[in-house]
N, C-alpha and C positions, 0 to 999 in steps of 0.2 A: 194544185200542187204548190208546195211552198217550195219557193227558188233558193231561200235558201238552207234548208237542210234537202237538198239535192243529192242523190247519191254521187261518194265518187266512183272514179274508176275500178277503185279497189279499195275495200271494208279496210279500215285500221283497227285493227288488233293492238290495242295498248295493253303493257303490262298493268295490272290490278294496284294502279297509284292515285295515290289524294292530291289532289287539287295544289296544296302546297308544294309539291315535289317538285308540280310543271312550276310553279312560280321562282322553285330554287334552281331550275333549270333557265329560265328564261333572266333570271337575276346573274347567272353565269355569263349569262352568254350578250346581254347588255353591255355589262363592267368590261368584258374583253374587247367587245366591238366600238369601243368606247377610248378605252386606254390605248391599245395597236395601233392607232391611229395618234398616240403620242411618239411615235416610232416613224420617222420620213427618212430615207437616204435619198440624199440631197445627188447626188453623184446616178440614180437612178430616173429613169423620167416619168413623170407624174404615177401615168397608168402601170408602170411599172408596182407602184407601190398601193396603188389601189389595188391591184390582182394578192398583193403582197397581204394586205387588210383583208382582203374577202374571204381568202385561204386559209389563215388565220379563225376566222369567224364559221367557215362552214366546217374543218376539222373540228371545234368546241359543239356544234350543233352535230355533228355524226356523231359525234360521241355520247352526247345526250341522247341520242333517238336510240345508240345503239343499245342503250341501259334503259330506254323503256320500251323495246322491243322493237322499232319503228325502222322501214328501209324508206330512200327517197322514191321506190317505186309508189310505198303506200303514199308518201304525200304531194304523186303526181308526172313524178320523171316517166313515166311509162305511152304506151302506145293508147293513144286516143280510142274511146268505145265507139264515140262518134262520130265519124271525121268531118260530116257536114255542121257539128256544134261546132267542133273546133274551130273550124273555117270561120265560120259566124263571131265565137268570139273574137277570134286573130282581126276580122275585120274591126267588130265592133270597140274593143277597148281602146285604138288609136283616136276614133271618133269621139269616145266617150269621154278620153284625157283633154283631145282640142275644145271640147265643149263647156266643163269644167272650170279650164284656163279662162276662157272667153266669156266665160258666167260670172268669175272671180273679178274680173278686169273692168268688168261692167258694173257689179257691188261696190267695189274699190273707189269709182268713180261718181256712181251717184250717195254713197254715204260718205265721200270725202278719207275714207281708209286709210289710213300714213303706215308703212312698214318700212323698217331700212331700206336703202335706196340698194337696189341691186347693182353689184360690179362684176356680174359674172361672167359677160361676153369681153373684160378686159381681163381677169385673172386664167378666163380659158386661152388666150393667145398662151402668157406665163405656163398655164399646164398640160398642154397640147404642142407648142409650140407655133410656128405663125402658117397656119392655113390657107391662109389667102393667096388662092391662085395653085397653091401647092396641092396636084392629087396625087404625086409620089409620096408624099404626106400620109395624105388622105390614107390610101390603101396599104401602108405598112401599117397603122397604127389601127385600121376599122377592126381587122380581127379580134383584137386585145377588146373593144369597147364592147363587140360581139358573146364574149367570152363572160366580160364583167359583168354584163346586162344578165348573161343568163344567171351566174353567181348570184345574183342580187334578188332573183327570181326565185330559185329556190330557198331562198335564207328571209328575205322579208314577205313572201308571201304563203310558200312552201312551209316553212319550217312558225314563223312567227306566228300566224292566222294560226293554228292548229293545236300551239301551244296557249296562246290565249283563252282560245275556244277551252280548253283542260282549264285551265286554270276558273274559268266562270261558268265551271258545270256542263258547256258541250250544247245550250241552251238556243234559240234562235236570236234572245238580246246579248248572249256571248259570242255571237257570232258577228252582230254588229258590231260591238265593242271591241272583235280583234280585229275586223278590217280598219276600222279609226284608229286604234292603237299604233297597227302595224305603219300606217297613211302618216302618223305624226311622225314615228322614228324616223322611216324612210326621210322625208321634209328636212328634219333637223338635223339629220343624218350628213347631209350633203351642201352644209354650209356652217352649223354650228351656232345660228342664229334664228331670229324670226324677223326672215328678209321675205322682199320678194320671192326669191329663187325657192329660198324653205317651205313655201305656200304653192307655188306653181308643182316642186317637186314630189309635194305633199299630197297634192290632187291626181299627179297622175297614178301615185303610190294608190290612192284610192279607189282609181280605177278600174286599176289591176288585180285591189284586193276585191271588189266587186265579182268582176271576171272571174275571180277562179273560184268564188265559192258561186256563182248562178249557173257558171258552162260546165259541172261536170266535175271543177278540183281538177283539172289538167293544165298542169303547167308548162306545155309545148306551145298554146295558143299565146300564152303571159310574156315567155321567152321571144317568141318570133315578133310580137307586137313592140313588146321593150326593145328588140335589136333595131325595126325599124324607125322607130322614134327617136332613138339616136344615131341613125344612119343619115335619116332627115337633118336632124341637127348639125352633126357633122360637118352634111354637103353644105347647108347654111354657113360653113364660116369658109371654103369653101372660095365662093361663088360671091 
C-alpha cells in the first residue's frame, strides 16, 4: 500500500477547478497570513493577537474551501475511522518531531551549520509573560495555546497540504511537495527568519504534515500531539 495516497476519512469532492485556481487561492490566503500579522495591539497580550492572526487566516481559508465546495470535515475535523491509528499517530508524531530536532542538532554540529542565533526562550518571557514558578500563569493562558495549536492544525496542514496537493495535480511527488512547502511556511512563519527556532519549528511542521497524510488525513491525532508539544514546552518555562 502506498502511505501516502492513504485514504482519508472522507472522499473530497472538489468542485471541477484547474490547478491554477487552488494556486490563486493559496496566493490569497499566504499575502493575508502574511500582512495580519502587520497588525499587533500592543495593549493585548501576545496570544491574544496570535488567536487574532489565525482567525483572520482561517475565515480567508473557509471561504476558499467554501467556493470550491470543501467542509473542514472533508479535510479531517471529523471522528477518526480508526481510533487505534489515531492513537498510534497521536503517539508517534511527538516522537517523530523530538527525533527530527535531535537529528538536526547533530547535522548542525558535525557540518559546522551557522543559522541565526536563536533568542526565543528570552523574547517568550516578553510574549507569554514571566513563567517561572508562575502556574496561575501557566493554566490561564494553556487554553489559548490549546486552541492556537489546533488553529494552526487545521490551516497548515488541514487546509495547506491539500491545497498544494491541487495545485501539483493531486500526484504522490505533490504530496511530498505539500508536506515541505507546508514544513517551510509553518518555520518561517513563527520567526520571520531562518533561525534556529525557523528550522526546529519547521521540523516539527513536518512531522505533522507527515502524520496526517500516512494516519488516515485525521487531523484529531495532529491537534492533540500539537497541544501536547506545547503543553511540554510551556511546563518547561515553567519549572
Amino acid at each position: 500500500m502506498n502511505l501516502l495516497k492513504a485514504k482519508p476519512n472522507r472522499t473530497v469532492n472538489f468542485n471541477s477547478d484547474s490547478p491554477s485556481r487552488f494556486l490563486f487561492d493559496i496566493l490569497i490566503y499566504i499575502a493575508v497570513m502574511f500582512s495580519i500579522r502587520e497588525i499587533y495591539f500592543a495593549e493585548l497580550h501576545f496570544l491574544a493577537n496570535g488567536l487574532f492572526w489565525s482567525t483572520i487566516t482561517l475565515v480567508v481559508a473557509t471561504w476558499r474551501m467554501k467556493v470550491r465546495g470543501v467542509t473542514w470535515k472533508d479535510l479531517g475535523l471529523c471522528r477518526p475511522k480508526n481510533y487505534k491509528m489515531a492513537a498510534l499517530a497521536t503517539i508517534l508524531i511527538p516522537i517523530a518531531s523530538i527525533a527530527f530536532i535531535i537529528a538536526f542538532k547533530a547535522f548542525q554540529g558535525l557540518l559546522g551549520l551557522e543559522v541565526q542565533e536563536d533568542n526565543s526562550n528570552e523574547a517568550a518571557v516578553s510574549k507569554f509573560g514571566d513563567l517561572y514558578g508562575n502556574w496561575l500563569l501557566f493554566f490561564t493562558i494553556i487554553p489559548f495555546v490549546w486552541i492556537q495549536s489546533a488553529l494552526e492544525e487545521m490551516l497548515d496542514r488541514g487546509f495547506l497540504i491539500v491545497w498544494f496537493e491541487k495545485i501539483f495535480s493531486s500526484t504522490v511527488f505533490a504530496t511530498i511537495l505539500a508536506v515541505l512547502f507546508q514544513a517551510i511556511i509553518f518555520g518561517y512563519r513563527h520567526s520571520n527568519d531562518f533561525s534556529e527556532r525557523s528550522i526546529t519549528v519547521g521540523l516539527i511542521g513536518l512531522a505533522m504534515g507527515l502524520g496526517y497524510v500516512l494516519f488516515g488525513r485525521n487531523l484529531w491525532p495532529l491537534i492533540i500531539a500539537h497541544c501536547f508539544l506545547n503543553t511540554v514546552s510551556m511546563v518547561g518555562r515553567v519549572v
